[in-house]
N, C-alpha and C positions, 0 to 999 in steps of 0.2 A: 386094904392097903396094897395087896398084889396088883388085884384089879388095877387100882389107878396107876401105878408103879407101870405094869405091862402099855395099858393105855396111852400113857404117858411115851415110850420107847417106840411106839405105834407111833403119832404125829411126831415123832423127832426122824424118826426113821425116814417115814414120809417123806417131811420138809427136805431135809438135806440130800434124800434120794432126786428130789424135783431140781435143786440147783447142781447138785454134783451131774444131772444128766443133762445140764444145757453148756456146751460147748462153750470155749473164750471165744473174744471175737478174733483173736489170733489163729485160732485154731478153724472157724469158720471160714474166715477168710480165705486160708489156704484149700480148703475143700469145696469153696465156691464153684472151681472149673469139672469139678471131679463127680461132683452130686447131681441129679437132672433139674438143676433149679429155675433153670429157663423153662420149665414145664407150667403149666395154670397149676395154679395155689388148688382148685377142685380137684385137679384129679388128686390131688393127697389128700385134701378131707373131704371130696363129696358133698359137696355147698358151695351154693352160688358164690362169689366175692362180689363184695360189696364195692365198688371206686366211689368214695366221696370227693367230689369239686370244688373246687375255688379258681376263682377269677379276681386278680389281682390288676386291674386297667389300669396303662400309663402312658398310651396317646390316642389320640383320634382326630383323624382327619378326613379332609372328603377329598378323594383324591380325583373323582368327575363330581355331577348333577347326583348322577345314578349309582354311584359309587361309593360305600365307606371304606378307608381303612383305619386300622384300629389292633394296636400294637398292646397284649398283654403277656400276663405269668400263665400260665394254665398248671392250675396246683390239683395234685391229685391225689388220695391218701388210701392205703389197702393196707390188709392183714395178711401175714403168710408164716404160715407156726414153722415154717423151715428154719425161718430165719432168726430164729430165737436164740438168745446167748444170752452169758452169764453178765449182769449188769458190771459186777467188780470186776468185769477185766478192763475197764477202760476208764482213762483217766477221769473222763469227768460222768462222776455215776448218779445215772437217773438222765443221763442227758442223751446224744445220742452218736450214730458216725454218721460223717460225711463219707459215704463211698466213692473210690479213685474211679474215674471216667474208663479206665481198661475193665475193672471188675464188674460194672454194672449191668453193662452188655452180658451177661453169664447169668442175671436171675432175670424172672420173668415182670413186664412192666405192662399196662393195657396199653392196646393198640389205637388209641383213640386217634381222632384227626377233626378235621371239620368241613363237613360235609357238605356245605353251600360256600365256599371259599369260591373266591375265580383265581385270586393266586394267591400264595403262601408261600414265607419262609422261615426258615429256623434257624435262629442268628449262631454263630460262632466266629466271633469275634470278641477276643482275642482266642477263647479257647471256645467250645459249643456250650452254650448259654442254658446248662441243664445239670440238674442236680438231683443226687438220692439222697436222703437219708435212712437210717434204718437205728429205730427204736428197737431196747432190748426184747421185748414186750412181743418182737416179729411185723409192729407197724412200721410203714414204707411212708416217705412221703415224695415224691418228683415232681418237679418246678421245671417247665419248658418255658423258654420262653418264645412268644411268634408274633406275626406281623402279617394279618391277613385281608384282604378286600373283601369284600360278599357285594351283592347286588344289594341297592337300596331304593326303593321309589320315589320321586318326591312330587306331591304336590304343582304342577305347572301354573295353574291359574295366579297362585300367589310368590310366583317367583319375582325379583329374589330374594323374597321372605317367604317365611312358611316352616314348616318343621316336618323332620321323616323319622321313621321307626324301622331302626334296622335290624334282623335277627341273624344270630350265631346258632348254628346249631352243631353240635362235640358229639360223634356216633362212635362207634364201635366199628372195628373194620371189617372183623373176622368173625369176632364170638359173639354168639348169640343170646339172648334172653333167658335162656335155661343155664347158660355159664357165667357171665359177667351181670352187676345188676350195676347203672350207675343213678349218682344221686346227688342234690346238691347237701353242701356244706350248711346242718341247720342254722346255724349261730348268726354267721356270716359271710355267706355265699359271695358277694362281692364286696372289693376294698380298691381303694383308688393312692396310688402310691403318692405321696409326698410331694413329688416335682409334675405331677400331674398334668399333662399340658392337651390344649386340643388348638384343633387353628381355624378361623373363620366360623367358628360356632361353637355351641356348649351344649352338656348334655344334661337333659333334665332328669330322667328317669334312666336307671338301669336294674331290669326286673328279669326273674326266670318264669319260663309259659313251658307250658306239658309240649311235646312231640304230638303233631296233629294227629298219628294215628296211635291208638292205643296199643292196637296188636301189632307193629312192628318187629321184627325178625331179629333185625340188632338193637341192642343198648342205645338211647341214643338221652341229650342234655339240650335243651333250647334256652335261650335269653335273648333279651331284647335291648337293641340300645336306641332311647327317643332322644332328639338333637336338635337344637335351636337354632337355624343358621343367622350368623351376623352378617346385617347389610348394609352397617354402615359405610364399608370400603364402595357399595355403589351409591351411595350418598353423593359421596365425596370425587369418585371418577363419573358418574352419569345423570346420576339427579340435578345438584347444586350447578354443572357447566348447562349441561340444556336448556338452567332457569336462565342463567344469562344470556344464555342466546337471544332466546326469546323476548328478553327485554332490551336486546340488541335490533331487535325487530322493531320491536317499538319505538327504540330511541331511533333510528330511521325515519318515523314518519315526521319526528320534529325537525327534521333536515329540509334546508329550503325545496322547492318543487326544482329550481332550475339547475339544482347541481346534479344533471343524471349518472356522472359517474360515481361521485360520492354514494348519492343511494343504491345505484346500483350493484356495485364492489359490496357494500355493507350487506345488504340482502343477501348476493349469491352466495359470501363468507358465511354468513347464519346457516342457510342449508347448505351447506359442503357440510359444515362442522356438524348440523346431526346429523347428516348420512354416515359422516367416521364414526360417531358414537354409534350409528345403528349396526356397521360392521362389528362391532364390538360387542355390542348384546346381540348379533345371533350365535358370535363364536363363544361367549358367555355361556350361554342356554342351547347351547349342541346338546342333542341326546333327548331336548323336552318335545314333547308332544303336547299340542294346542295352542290357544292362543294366551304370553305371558302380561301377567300384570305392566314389565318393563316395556313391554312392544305397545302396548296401545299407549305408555308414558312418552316413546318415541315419537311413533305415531302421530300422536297430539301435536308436541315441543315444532312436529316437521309443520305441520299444516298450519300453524299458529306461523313461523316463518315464509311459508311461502305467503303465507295471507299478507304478509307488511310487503313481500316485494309484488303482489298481483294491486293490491291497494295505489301502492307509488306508478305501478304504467298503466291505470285509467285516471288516475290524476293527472299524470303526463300527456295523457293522450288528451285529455281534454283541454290541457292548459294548451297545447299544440295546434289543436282548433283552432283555438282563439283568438292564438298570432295568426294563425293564416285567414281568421277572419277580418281582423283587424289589417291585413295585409289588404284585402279586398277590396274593404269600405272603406268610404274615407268622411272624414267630418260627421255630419249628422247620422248619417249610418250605425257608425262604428259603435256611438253613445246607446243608439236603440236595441242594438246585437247583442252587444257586452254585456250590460247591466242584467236585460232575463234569461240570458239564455249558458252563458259561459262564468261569470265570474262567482255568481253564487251558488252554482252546481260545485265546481272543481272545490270550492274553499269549505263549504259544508261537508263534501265528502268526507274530505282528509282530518277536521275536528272533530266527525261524528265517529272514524274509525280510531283516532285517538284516544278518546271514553270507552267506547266500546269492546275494544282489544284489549287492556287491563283488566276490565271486571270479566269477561268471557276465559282469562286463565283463569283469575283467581275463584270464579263458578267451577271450573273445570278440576282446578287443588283441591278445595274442600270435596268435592264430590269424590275425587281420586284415592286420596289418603284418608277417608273416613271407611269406603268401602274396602282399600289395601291393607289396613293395619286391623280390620275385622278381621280379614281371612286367618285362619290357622296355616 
């Protein structure tokens, strides 16, 4: 009976010695500036700290070819037994505080950043877009939020379709692999907010990949984001008008022979207007290397139009002969001239490139878009 009695006074002892020595958070709070809490969580226990990640994505754009950017939370979660308090001091128990933006600066936070950015920023607006929390328990959680570009490669041959893989990689700035260990968030590493937005593409896959080098110095975190770009905006600005040209080309050749300014105006108007589109997909496709799916589309649209105006001045030229043969001879001549030599050259030409300029695009589409919509 002693026994258990004493035993007993032992874990009561215990228990309430463990809560009566964790500080309110009132009381912490004010000893925040006073304690070295901006110190690493190791040098007071002598163990690595652990930073778990989350990535919370809420936009993505492509701001060049070569370029993503790509606006997220970057949530990060650690232990630090400093921080420990009494859960009943705060109103809502078992939950946690929000710590005031002057106090947080006073404990310690990892130094992370990202380490293939070309620019970055970290929004405050209205106030800085970051936040602590701090569990009784001594767990931390901080939500930054940023907005950063990285280099992205993509694909030229299939531009402007095709899809690119672009990686994030989150290091450590300072401390090293013996002090800081990071790691992603098992559950659910990434989450994509609610109002989710991207622009001119989507993103198919968003996965974490190890840090190319094993033995690296600092901490470091990688992920990948793969991206589908949308090409119907070139559909609609460069495909669909360059068809029309084309058939502006054609409908050209149905124009009498003797009206040379009609066809001629008509023709020159078809290539002006893909030369302007061609100014436009090279300023489009600045930054690609090789030759793009879009350029040999132009390409084509161009030499398909200049064909309907090369076609109309050896038509011309020939029907031009033929007055001035007819100007020469006269009477029985003119009937022996005409008939083999001028009237059913100039007329055959002009209905054989009629048939033949139609079926030679649409050989050219099926061949185009069977081998462009294969490409990755």
């Amino acid at each position: 009976m002693s026994i258990s009695l004493n035993l007993g006074q032992v874990i009561f002892v215990s228990v309430f010695g463990i809560f009566a020595a964790l500080p309110s958070w009132e009381q912490l709070e004010t000893n925040l500036t006073k304690n070295n809490l901006d110190l690493p969580p190791w040098i007071h226990t002598g163990q690595i700290t652990e930073v778990k990640t989350q990535i919370l994505l809420a936009h993505v754009e492509s701001t060049t070819l070569t370029q993503l950017g790509t606006s997220f939370h970057l949530i990060q979660q650690w232990e630090d037994v400093r921080l420990q308090y009494d859960v009943n001091s705060i109103r809502f128990a078992g939950k946690y505080v929000l710590m005031d933006l002057d106090k947080y600066i006073t404990i310690w936070t990892p130094d992370s950043y990202i380490s293939n950015a070309l620019t970055a920023v970290q929004h405050s607006v209205t106030k800085p877009n970051v936040f602590i929390r701090v569990y009784p328990n001594g767990t931390l959680v901080k939500s930054t939020r940023l907005t950063i570009s990285t280099s992205c490669p993509l694909t030229s041959k299939g531009f402007p379709r095709g899809s690119q893989t672009c990686a994030v990689t989150i290091e450590s700035f300072s401390y090293s692999t013996l002090e800081m260990r990071m790691t992603w968030e098992q559950q659910n590493p990434f989450r994509f907010k609610d109002d989710f937005s991207t622009s001119g593409l989507s993103v198919s896959t968003l996965k974490e990949i190890n840090c190319p080098d094993g033995k690296k110095e600092f901490p470091c975190l990688k992920f990948e984001i793969s991206i589908v770009r949308d090409f119907s905006q070139f559909i609609l600005r460069i495909y669909i008008p360059s068809i029309f040209l084309v058939i502006l080309g054609w409908m050209s050749m149905w124009i009498d022979k003797g009206q040379v300014g009609a066809r001629t105006s008509l023709g020159v108007l078809c290539v002006l207007s893909i030369v302007t589109q061609l100014v436009g997909v090279v300023s489009a496709g600045n930054g690609l290397e090789g030759l793009l799916a879009i350029d040999v589309w132009i390409a084509v649209c161009m030499l398909f139009t200049i064909m309907s105006l090369v076609v109309f001045a050896i038509v011309h030229n020939m029907k031009r002969r033929k007055d001035k043969t007819k100007d020469k001879y006269k009477a029985d001549l003119e009937g022996e001239i005409t008939q083999p030599c001028c009237e059913i050259q100039n007329g055959k030409l002009q209905n054989i490139f009629r048939v033949i300029y139609p079926l030679l695009f649409i050989t050219f589409n099926i061949a185009y878009w069977s081998y462009f919509l294969s490409v990755d």
